[in-house]
DSSP file (Angstrom, degrees, kcal/mol; ACC not computed):
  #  RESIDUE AA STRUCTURE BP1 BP2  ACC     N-H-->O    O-->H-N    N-H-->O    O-->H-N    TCO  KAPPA ALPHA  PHI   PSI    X-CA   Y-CA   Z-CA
    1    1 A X     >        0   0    0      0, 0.0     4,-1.0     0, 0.0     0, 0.0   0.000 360.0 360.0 360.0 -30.0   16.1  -13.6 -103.7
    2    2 A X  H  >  +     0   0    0      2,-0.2     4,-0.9     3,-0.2     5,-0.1   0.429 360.0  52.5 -76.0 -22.7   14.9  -17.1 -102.7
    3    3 A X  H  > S+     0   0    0      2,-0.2     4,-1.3     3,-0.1     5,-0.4   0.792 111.0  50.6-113.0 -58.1   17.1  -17.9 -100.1
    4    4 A X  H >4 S+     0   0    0      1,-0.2     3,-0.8     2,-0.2     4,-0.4   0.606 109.2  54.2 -33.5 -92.4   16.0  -14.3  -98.5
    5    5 A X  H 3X S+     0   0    0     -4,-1.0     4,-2.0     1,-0.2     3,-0.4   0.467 113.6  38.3  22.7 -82.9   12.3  -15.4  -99.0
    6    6 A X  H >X S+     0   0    0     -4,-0.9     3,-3.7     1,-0.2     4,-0.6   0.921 113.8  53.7 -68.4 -69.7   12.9  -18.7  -97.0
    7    7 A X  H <X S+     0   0    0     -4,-1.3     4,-5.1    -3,-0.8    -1,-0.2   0.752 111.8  51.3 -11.3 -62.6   15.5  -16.6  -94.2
    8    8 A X  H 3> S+     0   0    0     -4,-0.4     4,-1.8    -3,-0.4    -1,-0.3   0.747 116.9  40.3 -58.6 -25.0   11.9  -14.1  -93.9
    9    9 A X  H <X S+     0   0    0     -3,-3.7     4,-2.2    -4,-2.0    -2,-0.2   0.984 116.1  48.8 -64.0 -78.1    9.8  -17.5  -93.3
   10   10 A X  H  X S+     0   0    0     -4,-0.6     4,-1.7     1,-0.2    -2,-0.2   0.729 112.2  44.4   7.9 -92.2   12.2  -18.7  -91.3
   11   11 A X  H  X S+     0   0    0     -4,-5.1     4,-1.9    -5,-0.3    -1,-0.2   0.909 116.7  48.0 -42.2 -63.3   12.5  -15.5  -89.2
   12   12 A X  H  < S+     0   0    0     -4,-1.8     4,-0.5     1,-0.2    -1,-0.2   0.912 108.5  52.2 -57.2 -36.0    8.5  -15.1  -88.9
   13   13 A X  H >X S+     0   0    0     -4,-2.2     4,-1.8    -3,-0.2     3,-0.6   0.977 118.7  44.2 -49.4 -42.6    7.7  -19.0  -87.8
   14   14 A X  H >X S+     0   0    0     -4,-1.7     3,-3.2     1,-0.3     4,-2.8   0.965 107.0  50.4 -61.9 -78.1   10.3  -18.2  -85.2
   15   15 A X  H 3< S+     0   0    0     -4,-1.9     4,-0.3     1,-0.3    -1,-0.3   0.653 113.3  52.2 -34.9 -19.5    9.3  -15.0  -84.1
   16   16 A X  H <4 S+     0   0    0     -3,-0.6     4,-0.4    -4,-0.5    -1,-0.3   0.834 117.3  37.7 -95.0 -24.6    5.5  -16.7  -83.6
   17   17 A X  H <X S+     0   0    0     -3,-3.2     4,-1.0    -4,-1.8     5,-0.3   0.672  88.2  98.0 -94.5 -28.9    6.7  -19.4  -81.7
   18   18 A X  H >X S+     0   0    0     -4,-2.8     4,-0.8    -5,-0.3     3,-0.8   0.843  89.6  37.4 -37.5 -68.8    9.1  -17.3  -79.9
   19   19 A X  H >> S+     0   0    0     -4,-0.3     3,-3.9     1,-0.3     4,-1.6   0.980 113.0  54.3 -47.8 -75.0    6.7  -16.8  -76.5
   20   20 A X  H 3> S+     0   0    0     -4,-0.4     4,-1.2     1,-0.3    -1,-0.3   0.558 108.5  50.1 -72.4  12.8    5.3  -20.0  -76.5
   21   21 A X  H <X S+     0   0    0     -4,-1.0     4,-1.0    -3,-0.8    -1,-0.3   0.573 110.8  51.7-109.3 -17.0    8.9  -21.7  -76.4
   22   22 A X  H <X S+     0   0    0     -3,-3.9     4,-3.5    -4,-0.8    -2,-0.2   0.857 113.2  38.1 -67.4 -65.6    9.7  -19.6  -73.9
   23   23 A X  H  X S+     0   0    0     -4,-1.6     4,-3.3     2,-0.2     5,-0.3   0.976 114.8  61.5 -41.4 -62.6    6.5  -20.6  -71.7
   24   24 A X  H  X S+     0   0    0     -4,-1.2     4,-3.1    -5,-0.3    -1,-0.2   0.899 104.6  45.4 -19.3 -84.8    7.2  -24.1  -73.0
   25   25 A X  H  X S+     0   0    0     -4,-1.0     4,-2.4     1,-0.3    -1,-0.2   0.881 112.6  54.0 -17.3 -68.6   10.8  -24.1  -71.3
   26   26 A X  H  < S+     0   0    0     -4,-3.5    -1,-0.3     1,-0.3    -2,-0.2   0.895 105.9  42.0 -52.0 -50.8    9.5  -22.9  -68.5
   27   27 A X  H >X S+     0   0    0     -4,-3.3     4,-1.1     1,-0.2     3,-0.8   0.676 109.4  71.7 -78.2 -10.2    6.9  -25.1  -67.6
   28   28 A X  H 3X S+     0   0    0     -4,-3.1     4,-2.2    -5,-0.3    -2,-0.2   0.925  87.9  57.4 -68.8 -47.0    9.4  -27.7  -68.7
   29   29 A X  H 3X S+     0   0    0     -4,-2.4     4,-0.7     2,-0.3    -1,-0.2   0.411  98.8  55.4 -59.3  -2.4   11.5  -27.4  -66.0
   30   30 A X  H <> S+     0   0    0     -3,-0.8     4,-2.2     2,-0.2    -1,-0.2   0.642 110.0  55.2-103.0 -25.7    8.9  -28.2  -63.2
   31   31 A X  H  X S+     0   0    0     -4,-1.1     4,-0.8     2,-0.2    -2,-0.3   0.839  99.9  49.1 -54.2 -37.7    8.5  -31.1  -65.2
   32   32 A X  H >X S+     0   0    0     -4,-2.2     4,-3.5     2,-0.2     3,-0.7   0.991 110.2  60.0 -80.5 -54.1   12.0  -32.2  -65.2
   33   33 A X  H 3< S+     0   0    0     -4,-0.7    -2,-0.2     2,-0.3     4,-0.2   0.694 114.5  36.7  16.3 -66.9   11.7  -31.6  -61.2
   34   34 A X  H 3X S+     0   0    0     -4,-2.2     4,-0.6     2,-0.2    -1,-0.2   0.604 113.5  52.2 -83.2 -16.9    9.0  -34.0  -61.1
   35   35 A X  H <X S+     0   0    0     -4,-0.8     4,-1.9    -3,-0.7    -2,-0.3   0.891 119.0  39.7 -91.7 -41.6   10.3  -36.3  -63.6
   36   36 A X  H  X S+     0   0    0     -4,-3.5     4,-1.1     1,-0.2     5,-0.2   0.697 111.5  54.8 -59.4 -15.8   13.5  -36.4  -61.6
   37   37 A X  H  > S+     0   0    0     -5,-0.4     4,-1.2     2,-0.2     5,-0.2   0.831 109.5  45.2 -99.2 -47.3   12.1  -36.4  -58.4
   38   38 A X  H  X S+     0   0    0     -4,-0.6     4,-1.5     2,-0.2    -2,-0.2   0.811 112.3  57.9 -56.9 -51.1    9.9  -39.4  -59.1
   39   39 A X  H  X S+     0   0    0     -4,-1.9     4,-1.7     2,-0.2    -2,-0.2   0.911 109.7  41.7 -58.2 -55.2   13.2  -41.1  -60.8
   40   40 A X  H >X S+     0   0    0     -4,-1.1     4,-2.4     2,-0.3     3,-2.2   0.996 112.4  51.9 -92.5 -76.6   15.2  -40.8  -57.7
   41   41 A X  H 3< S+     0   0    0     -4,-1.2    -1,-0.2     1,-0.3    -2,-0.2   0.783 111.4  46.7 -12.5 -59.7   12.6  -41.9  -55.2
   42   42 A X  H ><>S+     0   0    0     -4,-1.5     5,-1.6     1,-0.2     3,-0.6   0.853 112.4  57.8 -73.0 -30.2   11.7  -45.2  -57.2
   43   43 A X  H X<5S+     0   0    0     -3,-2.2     3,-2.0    -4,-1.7     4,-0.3   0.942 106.8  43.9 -70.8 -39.9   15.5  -45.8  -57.4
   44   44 A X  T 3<5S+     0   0    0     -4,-2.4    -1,-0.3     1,-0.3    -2,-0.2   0.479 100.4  65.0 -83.7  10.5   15.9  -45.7  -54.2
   45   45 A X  T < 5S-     0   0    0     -3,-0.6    -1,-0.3    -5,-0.4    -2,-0.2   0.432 119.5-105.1-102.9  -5.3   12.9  -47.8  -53.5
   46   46 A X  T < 5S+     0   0    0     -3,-2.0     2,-0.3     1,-0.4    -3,-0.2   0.689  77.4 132.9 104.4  29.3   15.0  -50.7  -55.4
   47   47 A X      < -     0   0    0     -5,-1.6    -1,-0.4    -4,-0.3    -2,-0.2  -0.862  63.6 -91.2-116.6 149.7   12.9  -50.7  -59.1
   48   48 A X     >  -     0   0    0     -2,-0.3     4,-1.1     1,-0.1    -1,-0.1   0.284  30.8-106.4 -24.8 168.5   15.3  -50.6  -62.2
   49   49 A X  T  4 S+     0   0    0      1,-0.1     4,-0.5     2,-0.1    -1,-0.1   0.249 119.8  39.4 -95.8  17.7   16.4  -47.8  -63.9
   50   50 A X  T  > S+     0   0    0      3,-0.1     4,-1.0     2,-0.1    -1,-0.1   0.500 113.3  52.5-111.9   2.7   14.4  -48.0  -66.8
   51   51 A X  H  > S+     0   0    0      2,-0.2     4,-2.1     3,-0.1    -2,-0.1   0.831 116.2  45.6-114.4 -62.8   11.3  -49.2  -64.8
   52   52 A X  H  X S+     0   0    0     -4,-1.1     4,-2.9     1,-0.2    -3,-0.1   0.934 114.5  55.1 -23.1 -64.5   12.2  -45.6  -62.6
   53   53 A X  H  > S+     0   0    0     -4,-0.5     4,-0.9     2,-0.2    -2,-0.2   0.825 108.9  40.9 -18.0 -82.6   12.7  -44.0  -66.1
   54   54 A X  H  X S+     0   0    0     -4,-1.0     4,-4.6     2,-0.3     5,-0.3   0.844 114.3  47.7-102.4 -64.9    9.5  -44.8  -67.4
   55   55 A X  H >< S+     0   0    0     -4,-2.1     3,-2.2     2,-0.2     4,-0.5   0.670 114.4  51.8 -58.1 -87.7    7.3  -44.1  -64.2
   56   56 A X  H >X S+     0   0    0     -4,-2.9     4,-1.5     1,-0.3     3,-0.8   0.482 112.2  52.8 -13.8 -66.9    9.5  -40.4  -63.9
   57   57 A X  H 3X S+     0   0    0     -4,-0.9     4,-2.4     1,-0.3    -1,-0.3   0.797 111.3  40.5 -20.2 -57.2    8.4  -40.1  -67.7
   58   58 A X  H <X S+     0   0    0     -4,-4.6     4,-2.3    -3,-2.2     5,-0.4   0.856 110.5  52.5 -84.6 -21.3    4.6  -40.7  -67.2
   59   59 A X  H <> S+     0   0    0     -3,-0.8     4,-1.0    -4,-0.5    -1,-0.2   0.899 118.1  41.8 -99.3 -10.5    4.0  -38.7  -64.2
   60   60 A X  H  X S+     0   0    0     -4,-1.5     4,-2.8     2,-0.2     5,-0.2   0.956 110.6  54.3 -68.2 -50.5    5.9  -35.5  -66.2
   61   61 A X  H  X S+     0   0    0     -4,-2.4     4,-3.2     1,-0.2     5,-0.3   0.917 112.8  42.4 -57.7 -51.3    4.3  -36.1  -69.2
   62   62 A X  H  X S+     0   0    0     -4,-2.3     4,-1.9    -5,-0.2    -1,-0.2   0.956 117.1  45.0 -65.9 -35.1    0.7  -36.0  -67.3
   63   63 A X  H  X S+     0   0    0     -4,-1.0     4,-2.8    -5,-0.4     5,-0.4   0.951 119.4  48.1 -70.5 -48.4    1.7  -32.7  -65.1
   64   64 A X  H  X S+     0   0    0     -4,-2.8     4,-2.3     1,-0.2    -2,-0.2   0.939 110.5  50.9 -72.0 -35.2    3.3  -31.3  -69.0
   65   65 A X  H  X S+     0   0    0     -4,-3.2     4,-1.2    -5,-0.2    -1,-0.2   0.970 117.3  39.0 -51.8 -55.5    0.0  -32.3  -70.7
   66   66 A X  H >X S+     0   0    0     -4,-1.9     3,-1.6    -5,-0.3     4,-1.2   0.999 120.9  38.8 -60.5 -66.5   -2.0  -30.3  -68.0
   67   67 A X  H 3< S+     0   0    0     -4,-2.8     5,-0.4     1,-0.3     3,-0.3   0.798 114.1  60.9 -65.0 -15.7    0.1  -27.2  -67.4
   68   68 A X  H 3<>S+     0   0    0     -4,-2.3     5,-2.0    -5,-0.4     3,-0.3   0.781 101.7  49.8 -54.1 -33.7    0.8  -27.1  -71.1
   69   69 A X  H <<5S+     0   0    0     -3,-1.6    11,-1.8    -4,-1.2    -1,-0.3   0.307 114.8  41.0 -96.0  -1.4   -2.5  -26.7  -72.0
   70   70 A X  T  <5S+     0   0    0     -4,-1.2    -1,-0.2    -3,-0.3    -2,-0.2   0.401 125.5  24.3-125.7  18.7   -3.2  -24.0  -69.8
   71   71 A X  T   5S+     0   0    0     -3,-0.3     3,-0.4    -4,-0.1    -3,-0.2   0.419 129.2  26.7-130.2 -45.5   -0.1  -21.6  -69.9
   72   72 A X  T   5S+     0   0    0     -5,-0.4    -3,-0.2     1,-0.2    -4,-0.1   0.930 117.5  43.7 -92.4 -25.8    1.6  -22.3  -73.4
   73   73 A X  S   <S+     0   0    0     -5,-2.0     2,-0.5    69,-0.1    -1,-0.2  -0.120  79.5 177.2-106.2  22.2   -0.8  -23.6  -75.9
   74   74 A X    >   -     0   0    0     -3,-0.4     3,-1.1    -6,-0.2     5,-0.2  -0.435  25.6-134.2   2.4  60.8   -3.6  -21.4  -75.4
   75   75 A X  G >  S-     0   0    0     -2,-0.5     3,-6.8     1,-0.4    66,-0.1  -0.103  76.1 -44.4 -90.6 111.9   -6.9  -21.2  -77.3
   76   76 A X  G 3  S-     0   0    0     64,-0.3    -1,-0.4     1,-0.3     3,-0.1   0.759 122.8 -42.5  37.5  47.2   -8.1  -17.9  -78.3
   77   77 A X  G <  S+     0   0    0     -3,-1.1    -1,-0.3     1,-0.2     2,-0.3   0.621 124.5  90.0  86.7  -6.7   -7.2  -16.7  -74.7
   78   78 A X  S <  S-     0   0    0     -3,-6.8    -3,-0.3     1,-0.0    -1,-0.2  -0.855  88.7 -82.1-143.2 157.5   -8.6  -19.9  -72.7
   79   79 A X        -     0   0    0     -2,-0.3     2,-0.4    -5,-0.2    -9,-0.2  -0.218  56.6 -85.0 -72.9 148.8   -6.8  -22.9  -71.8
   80   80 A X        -     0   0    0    -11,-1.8    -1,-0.1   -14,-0.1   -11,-0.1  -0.342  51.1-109.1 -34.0 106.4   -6.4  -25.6  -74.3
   81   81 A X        -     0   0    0     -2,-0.4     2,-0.2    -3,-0.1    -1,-0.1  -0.252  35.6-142.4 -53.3 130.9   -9.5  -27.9  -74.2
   82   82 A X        +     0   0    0     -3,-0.1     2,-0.1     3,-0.0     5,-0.1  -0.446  32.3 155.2 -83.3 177.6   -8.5  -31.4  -72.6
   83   83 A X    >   -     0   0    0     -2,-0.2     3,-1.2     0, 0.0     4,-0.4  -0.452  51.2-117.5-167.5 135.8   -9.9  -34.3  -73.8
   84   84 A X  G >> S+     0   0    0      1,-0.2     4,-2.3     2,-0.2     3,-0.8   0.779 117.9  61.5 -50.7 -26.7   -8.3  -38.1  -73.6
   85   85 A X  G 34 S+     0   0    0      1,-0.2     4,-0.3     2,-0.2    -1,-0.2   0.919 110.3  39.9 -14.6 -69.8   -8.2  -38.1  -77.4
   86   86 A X  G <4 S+     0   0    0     -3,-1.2     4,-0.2     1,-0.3    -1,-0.2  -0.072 110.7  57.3-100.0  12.2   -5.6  -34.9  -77.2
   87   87 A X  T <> S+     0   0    0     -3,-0.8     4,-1.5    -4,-0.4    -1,-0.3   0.472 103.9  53.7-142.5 -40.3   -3.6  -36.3  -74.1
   88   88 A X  H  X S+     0   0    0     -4,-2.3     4,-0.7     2,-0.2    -2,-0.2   0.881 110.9  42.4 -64.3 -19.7   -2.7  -39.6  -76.2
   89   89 A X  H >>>S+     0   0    0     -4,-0.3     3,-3.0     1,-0.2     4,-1.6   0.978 110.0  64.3 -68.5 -40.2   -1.0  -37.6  -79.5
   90   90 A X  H 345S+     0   0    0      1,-0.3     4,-0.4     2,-0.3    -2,-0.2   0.763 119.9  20.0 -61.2 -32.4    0.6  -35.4  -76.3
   91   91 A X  H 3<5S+     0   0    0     -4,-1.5    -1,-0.3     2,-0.2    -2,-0.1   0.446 119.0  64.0-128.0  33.7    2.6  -38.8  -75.3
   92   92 A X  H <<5S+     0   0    0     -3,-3.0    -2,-0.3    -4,-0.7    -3,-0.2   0.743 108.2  34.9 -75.9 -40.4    2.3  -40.0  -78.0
   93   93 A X  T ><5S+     0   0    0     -4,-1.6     3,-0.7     1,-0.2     4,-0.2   0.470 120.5  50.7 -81.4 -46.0    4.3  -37.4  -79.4
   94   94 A X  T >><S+     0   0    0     -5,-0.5     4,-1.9    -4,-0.4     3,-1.1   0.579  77.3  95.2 -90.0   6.1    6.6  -37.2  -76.1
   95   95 A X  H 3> S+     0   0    0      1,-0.2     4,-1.3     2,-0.2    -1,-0.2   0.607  73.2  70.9 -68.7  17.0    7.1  -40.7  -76.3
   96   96 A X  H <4 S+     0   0    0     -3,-0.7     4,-0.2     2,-0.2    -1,-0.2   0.837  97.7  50.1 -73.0 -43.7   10.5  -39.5  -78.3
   97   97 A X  H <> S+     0   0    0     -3,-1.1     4,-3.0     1,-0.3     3,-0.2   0.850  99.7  62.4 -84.6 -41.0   11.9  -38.2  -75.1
   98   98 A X  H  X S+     0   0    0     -4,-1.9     4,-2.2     1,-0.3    -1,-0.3   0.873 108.7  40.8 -80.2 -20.5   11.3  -41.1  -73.3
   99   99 A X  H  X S+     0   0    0     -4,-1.3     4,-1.4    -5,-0.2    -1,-0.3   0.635 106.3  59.3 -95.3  12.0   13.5  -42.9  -75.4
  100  100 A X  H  4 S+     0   0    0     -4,-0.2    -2,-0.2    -3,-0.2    -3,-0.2   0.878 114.9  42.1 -63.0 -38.9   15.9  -40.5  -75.7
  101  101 A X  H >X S+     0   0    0     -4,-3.0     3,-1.4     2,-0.2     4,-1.3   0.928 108.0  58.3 -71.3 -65.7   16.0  -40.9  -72.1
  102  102 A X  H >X S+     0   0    0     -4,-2.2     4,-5.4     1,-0.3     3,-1.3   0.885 112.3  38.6  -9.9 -82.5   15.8  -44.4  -72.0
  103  103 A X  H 3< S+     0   0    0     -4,-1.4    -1,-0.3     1,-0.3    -2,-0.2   0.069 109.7  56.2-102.1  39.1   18.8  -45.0  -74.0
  104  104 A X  H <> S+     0   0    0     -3,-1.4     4,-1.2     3,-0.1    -1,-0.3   0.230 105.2  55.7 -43.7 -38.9   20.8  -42.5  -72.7
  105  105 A X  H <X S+     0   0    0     -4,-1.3     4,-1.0    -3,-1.3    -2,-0.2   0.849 113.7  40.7 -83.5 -56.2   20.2  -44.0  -69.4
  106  106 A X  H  < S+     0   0    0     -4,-5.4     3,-0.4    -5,-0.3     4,-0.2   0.994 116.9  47.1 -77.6 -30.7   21.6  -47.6  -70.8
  107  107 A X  H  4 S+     0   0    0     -5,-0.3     3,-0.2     1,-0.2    -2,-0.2   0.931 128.3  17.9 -65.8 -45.4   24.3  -46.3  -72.6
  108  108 A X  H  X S+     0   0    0     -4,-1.2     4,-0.8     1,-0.1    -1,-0.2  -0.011  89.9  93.0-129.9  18.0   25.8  -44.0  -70.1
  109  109 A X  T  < S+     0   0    0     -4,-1.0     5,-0.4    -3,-0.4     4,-0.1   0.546  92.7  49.7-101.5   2.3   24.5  -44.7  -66.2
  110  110 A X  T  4 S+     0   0    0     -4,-0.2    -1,-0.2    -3,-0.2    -2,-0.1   0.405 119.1  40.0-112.2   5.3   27.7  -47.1  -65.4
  111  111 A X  T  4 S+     0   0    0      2,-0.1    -2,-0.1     3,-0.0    -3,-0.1   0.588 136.5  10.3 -84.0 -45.1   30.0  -44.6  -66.7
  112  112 A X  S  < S-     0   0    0     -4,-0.8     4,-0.2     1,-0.2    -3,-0.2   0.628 105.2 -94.5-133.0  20.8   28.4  -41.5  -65.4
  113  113 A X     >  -     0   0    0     -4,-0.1     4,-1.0     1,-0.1    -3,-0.2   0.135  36.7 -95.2  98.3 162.6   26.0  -42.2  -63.1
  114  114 A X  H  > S+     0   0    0     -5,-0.4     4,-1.6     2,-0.1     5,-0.2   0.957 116.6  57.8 -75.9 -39.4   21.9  -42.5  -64.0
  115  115 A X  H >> S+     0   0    0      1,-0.3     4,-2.2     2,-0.2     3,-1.9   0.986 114.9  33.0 -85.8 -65.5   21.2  -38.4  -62.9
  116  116 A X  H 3> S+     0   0    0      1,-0.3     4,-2.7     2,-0.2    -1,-0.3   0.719 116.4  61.0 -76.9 -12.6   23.6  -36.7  -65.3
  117  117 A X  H 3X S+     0   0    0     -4,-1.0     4,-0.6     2,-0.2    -1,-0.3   0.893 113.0  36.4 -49.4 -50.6   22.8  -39.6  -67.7
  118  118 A X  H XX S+     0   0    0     -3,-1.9     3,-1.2    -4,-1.6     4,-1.0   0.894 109.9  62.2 -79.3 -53.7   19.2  -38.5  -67.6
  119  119 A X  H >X S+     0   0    0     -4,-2.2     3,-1.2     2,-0.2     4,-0.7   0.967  99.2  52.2 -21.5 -83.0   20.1  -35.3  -67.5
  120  120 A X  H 3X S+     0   0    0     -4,-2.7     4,-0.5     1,-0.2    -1,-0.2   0.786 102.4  60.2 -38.5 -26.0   22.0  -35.3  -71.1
  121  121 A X  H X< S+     0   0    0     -3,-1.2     3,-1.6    -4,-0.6     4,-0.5   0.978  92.1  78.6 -74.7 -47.8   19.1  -36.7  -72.5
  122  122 A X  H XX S+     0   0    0     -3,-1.2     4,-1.1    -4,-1.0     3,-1.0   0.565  92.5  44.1 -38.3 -46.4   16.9  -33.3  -71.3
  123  123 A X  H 3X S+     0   0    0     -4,-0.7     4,-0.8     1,-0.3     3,-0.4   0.877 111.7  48.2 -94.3 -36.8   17.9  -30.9  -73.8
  124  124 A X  H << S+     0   0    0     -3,-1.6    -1,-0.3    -4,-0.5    -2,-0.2   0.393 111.2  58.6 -74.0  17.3   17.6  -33.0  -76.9
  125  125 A X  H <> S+     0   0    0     -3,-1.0     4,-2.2    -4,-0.5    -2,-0.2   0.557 101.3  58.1-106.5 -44.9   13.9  -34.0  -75.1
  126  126 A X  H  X S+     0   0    0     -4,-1.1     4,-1.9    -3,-0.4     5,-0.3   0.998 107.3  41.7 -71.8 -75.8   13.1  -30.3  -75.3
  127  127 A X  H  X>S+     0   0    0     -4,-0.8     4,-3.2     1,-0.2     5,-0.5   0.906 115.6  53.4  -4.4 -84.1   13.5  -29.9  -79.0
  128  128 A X  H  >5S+     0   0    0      1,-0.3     4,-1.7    -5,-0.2    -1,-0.2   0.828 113.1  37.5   1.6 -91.7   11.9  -32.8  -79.4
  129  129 A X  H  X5S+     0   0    0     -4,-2.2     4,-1.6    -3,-0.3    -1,-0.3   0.533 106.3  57.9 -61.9 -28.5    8.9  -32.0  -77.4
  130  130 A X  H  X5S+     0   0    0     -4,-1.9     4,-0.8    -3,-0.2    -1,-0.2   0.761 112.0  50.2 -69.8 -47.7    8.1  -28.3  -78.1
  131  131 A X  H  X5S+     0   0    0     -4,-3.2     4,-2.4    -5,-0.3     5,-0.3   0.955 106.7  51.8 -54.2 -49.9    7.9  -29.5  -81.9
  132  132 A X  H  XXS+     0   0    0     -4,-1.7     4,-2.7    -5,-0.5     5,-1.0   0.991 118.5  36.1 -55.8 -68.1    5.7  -32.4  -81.3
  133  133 A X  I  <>S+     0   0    0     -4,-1.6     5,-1.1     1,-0.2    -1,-0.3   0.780 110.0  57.3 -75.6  -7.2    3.1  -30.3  -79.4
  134  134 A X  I  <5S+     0   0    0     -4,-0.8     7,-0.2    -3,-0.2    -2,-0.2   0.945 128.5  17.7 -76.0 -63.7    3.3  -27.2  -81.3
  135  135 A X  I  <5S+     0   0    0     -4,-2.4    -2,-0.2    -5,-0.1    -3,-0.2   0.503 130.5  28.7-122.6  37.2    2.3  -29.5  -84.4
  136  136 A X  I  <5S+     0   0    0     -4,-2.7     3,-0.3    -5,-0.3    -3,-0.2   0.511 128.1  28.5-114.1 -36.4    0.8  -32.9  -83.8
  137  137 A X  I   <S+     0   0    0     -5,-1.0     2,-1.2     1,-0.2     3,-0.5   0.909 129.9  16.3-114.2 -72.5   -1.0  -32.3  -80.5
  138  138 A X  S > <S+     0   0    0     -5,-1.1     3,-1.0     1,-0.2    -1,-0.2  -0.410  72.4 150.4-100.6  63.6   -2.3  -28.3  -79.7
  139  139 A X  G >  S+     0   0    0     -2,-1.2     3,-1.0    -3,-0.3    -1,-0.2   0.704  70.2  51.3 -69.9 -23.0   -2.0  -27.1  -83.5
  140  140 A X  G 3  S+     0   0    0     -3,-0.5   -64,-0.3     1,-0.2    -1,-0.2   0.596  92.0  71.3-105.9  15.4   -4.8  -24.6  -82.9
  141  141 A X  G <  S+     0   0    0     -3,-1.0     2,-0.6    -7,-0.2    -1,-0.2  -0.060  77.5 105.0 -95.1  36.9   -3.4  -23.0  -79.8
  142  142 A X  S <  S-     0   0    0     -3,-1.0  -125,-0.1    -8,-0.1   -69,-0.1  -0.950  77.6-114.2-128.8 146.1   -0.6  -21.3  -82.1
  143  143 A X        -     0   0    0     -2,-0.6     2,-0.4  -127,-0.3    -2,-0.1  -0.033  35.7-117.5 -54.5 130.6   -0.8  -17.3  -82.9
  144  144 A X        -     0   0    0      1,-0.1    -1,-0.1     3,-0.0     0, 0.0  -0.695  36.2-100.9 -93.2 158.7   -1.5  -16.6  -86.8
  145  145 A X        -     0   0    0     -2,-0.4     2,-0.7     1,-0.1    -1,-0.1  -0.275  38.9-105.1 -85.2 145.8    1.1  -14.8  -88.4
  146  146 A X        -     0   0    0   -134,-0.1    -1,-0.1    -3,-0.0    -3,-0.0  -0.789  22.9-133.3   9.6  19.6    0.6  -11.7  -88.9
  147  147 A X        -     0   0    0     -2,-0.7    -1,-0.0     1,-0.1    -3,-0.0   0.038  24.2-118.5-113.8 144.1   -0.1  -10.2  -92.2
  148  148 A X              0   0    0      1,-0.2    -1,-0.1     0, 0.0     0, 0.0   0.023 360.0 360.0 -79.9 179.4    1.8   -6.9  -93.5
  149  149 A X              0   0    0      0, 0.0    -1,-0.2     0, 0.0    -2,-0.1   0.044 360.0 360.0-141.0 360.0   -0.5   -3.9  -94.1
C-alpha cells in the first residue's frame, strides 16, 4: 500500500511538471545553439577551450534565464518577475552544467574532439538544470497540484 502511495506521488509531481519540461527542453535547445555557437566562434578566434567553454556557458545561461522566465516558469499567467537576486540562484544553480561541461571537455576533447565532447555533457546538463530551476530558482512559477473532488 505504501509503495502505491509513493508510485501516486511520484506519478502526480511528474504529471505537474510534465508541460513545463517540455517548454523547458525546448527553450533549451536554442540555448545549446547559442552556447555552441559562441563556443565555436571563440575557438576559432584562438581562446582555450575552457576559456570558450565558459564564455558559451554565460551567454546561454543569460538568454536561459530570460526566455525561461517568460515561456516555462510562469507566474500566475505572466512572465516570471526578473530581478538580479533571481538571475544569481539561476547560475548559480546552472553552474552544475558548466562543470559537467567543463570536465567533459578536458577529459574527452583529444579523443573525440571538443563539439561531441560538449555535446555529451548536454543531456546530463538538462537534468541537471530543469531541477535546479523548478526548485531553487522560479519555485512559485510551478502549477499546484490538483486536489481530488
Amino acid at each position: 500500500m505504501t509503495t502505491m502511495l509513493a508510485a501516486d506521488g511520484a506519478l502526480r509531481r511528474l504529471r505537474r511538471h510534465y508541460g513545463a519540461i517540455m517548454r523547458f527542453g525546448v527553450v533549451g535547445v536554442g540555448n545549446v545553439l547559442t552556447e555552441f555557437l559562441v563556443f565555436n566562434i571563440l575557438m576559432k578566434a584562438g581562446f582555450t577551450l575552457l576559456a570558450a567553454n565558459a564564455a558559451g556557458f554565460l551567454c546561454a545561461n543569460i538568454q536561459s534565464y530570460l526566455v525561461n522566465a517568460h515561456v516555462t516558469f510562469r507566474e500566475d499567467g505572466a512572465p516570471a518577475a526578473l530581478s538580479c537576486k533571481r538571475y544569481l540562484r539561476f547560475f548559480l544553480a546552472h553552474s552544475l552544467s558548466l562543470a559537467i561541461s567543463t570536465a567533459f571537455i578536458a577529459a574527452f576533447a583529444d579523443a573525440i574532439g571538443p563539439n561531441p565532447a560538449k555535446l555529451a555533457a548536454v543531456g546530463f546538463g538538462f537534468i541537471a538544470n530543469y531541477s535546479m530551476s523548478a526548485l531553487f530558482v522560479f519555485r512559485g512559477g510551478r502549477a499546484p497540484l490538483r486536489k481530488k473532488a
